[in-house]
N, C-alpha and C positions, 0 to 999 in steps of 0.2 A: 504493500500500500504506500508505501514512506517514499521508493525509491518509484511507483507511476507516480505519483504530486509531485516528486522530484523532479521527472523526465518532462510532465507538463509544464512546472514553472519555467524551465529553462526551455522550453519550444516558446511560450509566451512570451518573454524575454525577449527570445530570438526576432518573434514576429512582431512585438510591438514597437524595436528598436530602428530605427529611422535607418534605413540603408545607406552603405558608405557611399560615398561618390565617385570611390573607385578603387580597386586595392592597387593597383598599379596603373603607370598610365596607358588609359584604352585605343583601339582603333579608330572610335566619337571624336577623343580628343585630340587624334593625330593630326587634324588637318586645321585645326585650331592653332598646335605647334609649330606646325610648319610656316603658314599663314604667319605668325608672332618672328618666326626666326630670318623669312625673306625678310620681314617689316624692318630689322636689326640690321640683317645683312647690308640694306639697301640704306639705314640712316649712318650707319660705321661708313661707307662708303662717299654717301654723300659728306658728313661730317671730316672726314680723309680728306676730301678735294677742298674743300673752305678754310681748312685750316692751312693747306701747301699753296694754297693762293698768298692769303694772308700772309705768308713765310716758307719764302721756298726751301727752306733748312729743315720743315716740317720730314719731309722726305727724306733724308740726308740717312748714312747708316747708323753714322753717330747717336741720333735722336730716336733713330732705332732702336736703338740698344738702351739707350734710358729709359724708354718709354715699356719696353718688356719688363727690364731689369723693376722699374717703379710698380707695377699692376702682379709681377709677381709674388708677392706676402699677399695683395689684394683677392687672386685669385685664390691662396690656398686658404683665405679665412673667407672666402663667400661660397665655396663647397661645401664647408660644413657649415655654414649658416644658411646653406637651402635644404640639408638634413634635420635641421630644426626644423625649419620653416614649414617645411611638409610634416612637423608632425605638429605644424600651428603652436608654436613655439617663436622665442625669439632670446636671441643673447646679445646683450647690451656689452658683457663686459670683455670682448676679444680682443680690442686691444688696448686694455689696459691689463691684461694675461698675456699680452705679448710684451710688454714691459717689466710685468713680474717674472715671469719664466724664462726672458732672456736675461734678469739681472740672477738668477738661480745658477744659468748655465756658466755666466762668465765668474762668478763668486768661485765658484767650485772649480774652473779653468786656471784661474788665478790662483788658487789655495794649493791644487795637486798637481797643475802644469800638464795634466791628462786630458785632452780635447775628449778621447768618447767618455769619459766622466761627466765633463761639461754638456755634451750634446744631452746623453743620458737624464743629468740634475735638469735639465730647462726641459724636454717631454716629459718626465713626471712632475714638475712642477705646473706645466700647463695642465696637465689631466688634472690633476688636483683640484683646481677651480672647477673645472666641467665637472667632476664627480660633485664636488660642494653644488654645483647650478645644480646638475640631476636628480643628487637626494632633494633637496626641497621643491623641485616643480617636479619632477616624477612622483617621489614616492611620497611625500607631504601633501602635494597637490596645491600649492602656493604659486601665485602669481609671477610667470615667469618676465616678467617686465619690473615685478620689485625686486624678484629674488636678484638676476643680473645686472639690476643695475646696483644694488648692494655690495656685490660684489667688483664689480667694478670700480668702485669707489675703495674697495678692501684690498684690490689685487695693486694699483696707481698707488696706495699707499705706504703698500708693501716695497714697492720698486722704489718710491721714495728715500724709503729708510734702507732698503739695501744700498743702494748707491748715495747713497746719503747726498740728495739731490745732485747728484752730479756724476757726467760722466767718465766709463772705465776702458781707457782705452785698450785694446787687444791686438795681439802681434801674430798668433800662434796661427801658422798657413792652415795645419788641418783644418782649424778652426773657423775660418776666415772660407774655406775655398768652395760651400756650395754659391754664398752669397756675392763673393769677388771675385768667381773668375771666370771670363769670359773668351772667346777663342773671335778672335777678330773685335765684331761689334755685339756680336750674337755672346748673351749670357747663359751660361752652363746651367741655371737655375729653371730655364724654362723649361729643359728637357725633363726636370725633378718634378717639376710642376703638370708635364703632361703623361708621365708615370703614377703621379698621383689620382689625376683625372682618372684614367684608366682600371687602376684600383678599385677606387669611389664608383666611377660608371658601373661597372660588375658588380659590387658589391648591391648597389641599387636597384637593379633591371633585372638581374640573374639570381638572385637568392631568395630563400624564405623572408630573412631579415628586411631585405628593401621592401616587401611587398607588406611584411609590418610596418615601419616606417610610411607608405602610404595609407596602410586601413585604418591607424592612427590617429594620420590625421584629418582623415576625411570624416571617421566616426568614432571615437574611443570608447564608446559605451558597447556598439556595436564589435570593436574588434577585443574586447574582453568576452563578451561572450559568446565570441565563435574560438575562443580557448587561446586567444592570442593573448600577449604578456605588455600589455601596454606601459606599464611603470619602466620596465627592464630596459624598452625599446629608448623612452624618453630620456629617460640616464644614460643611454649608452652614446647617443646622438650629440650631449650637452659634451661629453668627457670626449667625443670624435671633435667638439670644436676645441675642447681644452688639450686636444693632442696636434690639431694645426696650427694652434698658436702657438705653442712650443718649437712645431717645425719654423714656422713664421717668424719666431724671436731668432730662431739660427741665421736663417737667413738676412734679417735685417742688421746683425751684428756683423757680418759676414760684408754686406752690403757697405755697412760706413767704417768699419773697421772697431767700434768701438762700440758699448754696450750703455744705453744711455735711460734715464729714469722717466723720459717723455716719447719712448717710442711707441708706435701705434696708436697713439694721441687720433682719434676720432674714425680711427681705423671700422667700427662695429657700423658709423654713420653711413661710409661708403661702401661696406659689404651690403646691409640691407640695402641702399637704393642702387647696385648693382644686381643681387639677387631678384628683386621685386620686377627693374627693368628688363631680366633675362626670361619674366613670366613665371616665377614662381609664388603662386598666392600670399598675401598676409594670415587667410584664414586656412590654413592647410590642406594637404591631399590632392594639389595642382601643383606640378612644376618638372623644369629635367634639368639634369644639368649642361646639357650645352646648353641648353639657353641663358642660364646665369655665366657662362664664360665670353657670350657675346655680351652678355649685358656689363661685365667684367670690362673687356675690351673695348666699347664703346663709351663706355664711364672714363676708361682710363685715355679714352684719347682727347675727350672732352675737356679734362685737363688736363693732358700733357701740351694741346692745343692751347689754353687759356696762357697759361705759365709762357710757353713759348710767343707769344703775341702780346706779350707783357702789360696782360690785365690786373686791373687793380683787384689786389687780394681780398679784401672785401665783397668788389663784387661776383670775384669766385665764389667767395661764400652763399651770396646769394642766388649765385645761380645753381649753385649744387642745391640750395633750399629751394627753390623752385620745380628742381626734377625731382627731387624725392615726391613732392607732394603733388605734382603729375602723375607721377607713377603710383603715388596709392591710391587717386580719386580714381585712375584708371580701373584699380585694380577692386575696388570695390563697388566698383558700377559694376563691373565683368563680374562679383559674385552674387550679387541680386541677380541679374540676369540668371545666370547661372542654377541659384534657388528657384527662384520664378519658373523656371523650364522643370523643374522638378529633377 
């Protein structure tokens, strides 16, 4: 008797629970993606030609290479913040866990003169936060827009007092050579960066895991009880962004040589309007990652463009403020619709 009331509650469950919008992404929404990624292709492109008007140097290989070199750490911390994102999450504090976790790795460089020690100390020191974000938005079920930005404010503070506001300069080649070194103008870092890709794509598209990470966050009530482990999923996603920011802190040290207490300074601002622009929902269970690698790319050429045609910093700012808030009025028209179509 105990175990039929059982098997019914949980059919009723099943059937009362609002179905996901999709466990992974469908063949509906393939032409939607496509449609979104010409739409990229085609303003990267436009955006390219305006800016090599403006400055024929835009083109040049040199500015090449900066411009990879710069959207690099960009891109590896707006992978795992479309990991969140799809599961309707978000993390405020990446890069200020790229300033904590790279001042971990070079403390510990500096102390034992051991570079994979350093690499080592700054990937778990970035996990560390992400596991800190995950127990409390996964398994607490707290607000993941307090809980990171708490943290955020915890990890800035922490880098603070390690580098005791000031920076550590760093000598050591191993140390130094995903983030400095480059073979002509082309940087060694991007090949790391499209290894990663690669990982993360599979990892997403081709396993059970990713296809939690979409049921997620299209339904979380729903994908509890078709026996999916939605706490597990949420924690493991927040600590995959606390394990790029880690990789992210190497390479930014890597980058300028030195280990500094204000790196990644607004870094979390231009992964979400990267992310959001590459079509990956605010509200979960929509999104791929090439699309956040164009939207990566065209963010990053937008300013490497502005910097280069020597706009006023300021109104960089506000033009970066202006596309984030395009891109989520966008972005929440397209989920009403979305709802509305049932």
């Amino acid at each position: 008797m105990d175990r039929t009331v059982t098997k019914m509650s949980t059919e009723s469950a099943t059937a009362n629970t609002k179905p996901t919008n999709s466990a992974k992404p469908t063949n509906s929404n393939g032409n939607a993606f496509r449609t979104r990624y010409m739409l990229l292709i085609g303003l990267i492109v436009i955006t390219a030609v305006g800016f090599s008007i403006a400055n024929e140097n835009f083109y040049s290989l040199a500015n090449i290479g900066i411009l990879l070199r710069s959207i690099a750490v960009l891109f590896l911390l707006s992978m795992a913040m479309t990991y969140i994102m799809l599961t309707a999450g978000i993390d405020l504090s990446v890069g200020s866990n790229v300033a904590f976790s790279g001042g971990v790795g070079v403390i510990v460089l500096t102390t034992t003169g051991i570079p994979v020690l350093g690499f080592a100390a700054a990937l778990v020191a970035g996990v560390a936060i992400g596991f800190i974000n995950g127990f409390f938005v996964g398994k607490l079920k707290l607000s993941a827009f307090m809980i990171t930005l708490a943290t955020m404010a915890l990890a800035r503070g922490l880098a603070l007092v390690i580098y005791d506001a000031d920076s550590i300069d760093v000598t050591d080649p191993v140390f130094l050579w995903l983030g400095g070194t480059s073979y002509g103008s082309f940087p060694v870092v991007i090949v790391f960066v499209a290894l990663v890709y690669l990982v993360l794509a599979t990892l997403l598209y081709r396993t059970a895991y990713g296809r939690d990470v979409y049921a997620v966050g299209s339904n979380e009530d729903t994908a509890y009880v078709n026996g999916r482990r939605p706490q597990r999923t949420i924690m493991s996603v927040y600590m995959l962004a606390g394990l790029m920011a880690g990789l992210a802190a190497i390479v930014t040290v890597g980058r300028v040589s030195s280990g500094q207490p204000w790196a990644g300074l607004y870094l979390e601002f231009d992964a979400i309007t990267a992310v959001v622009l590459g079509g990956t929902s605010l509200f979960g269970g929509r999104g791929r990652l090439f699309g956040t690698i164009l939207g990566v790319l065209l963010y990053g050429i937008i300013v490497n463009g502005l910097i280069l045609t020597n706009t006023n910093p300021y109104l960089q700012s506000v033009i970066k403020g202006s596309i984030l808030l395009g891109v989520v009025l966008i972005d929440t028209l397209s989920q009403r619709r979305h709802n509305a179509n049932g």
